[in-house]
C-alpha positions in Angstrom: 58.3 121.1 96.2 59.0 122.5 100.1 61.3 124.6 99.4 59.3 128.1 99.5 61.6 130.3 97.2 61.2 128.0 94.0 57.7 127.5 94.9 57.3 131.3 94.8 59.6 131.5 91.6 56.7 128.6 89.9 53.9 130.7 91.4 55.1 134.1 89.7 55.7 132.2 86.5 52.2 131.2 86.5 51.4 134.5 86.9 53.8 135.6 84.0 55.6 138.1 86.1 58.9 136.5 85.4 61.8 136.6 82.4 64.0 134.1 81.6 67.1 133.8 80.0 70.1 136.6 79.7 68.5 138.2 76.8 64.9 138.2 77.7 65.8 139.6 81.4 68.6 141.9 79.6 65.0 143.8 77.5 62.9 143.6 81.1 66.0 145.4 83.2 66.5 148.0 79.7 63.0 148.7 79.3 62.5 149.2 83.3 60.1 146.4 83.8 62.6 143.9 85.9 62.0 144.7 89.9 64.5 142.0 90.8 66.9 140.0 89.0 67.9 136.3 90.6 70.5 134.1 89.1 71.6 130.6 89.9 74.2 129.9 91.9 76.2 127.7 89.5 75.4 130.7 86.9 78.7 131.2 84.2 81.0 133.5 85.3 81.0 135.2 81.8 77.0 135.7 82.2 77.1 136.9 85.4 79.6 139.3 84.6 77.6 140.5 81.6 73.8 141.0 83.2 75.8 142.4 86.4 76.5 145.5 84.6 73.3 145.8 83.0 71.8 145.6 86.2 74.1 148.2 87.6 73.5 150.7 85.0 70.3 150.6 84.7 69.8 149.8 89.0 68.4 146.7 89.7 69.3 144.5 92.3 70.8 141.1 91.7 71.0 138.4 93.8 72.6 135.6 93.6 70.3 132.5 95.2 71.6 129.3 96.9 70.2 127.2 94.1 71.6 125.1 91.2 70.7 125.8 87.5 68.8 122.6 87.9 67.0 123.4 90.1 65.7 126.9 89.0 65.1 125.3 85.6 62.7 122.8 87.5 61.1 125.0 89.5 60.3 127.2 86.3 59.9 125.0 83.8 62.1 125.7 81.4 66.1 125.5 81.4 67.5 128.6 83.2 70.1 130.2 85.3 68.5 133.6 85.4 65.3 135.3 86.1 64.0 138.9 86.1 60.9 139.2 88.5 58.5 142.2 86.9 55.8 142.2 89.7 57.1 144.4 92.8 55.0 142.2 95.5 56.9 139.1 94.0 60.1 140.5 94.1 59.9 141.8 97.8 58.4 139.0 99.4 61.6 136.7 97.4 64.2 139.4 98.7 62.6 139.0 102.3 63.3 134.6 101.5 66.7 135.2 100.6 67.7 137.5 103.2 65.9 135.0 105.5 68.0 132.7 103.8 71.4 134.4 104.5 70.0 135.2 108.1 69.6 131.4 109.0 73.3 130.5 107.8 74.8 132.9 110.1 78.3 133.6 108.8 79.3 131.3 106.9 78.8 133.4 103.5 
């Protein structure tokens, strides 16, 4: 895999600093534990509807990555759309990837 943001999504799997799935990341963002919440770009509008006001209420950032569902789920290993990161180094060096991300694609979001 050379694409650096999956490999560090793997990595913090391996770690088990990650949740996956709306109601497993829906119990990390209520009980405080998610840093960072990262959802696929093909998620369903209905679920990213639902887990954007969790996050909101309870103040965790969401961001939607440039990735397929596919994707994700391959990088993780299991079939996903959504993924709560629970280890603050983790989460800020994957905010710094997609803001490099957005950086490199100039305007065009």
């Amino acid at each position: 895999m050379n694409d650096r943001l999956l490999s560090l999504l793997g990595l913090s799997r391996k770690a088990g600093k990650v949740q996956i799935g709306f109601d497993p990341v829906k119990d990390a963002i209520e009980t405080g534990k998610a840093e960072l919440i990262l959802t696929a770009a093909d998620i369903s509008a209905n679920t990213a509807k639902k887990i954007k006001v969790v996050a909101e209420d309870f103040g965790v950032e969401l961001i939607c990555i440039n990735r397929s569902k596919e994707e994700l789920s391959f990088a993780l290993g299991k079939t996903c759309a959504l993924v709560a990161v629970t280890d603050k180094g983790f989460s800020k060096k994957l905010k710094e990837l997609t803001l490099a991300e957005c950086n490199e694609g100039g305007n065009d979001l």
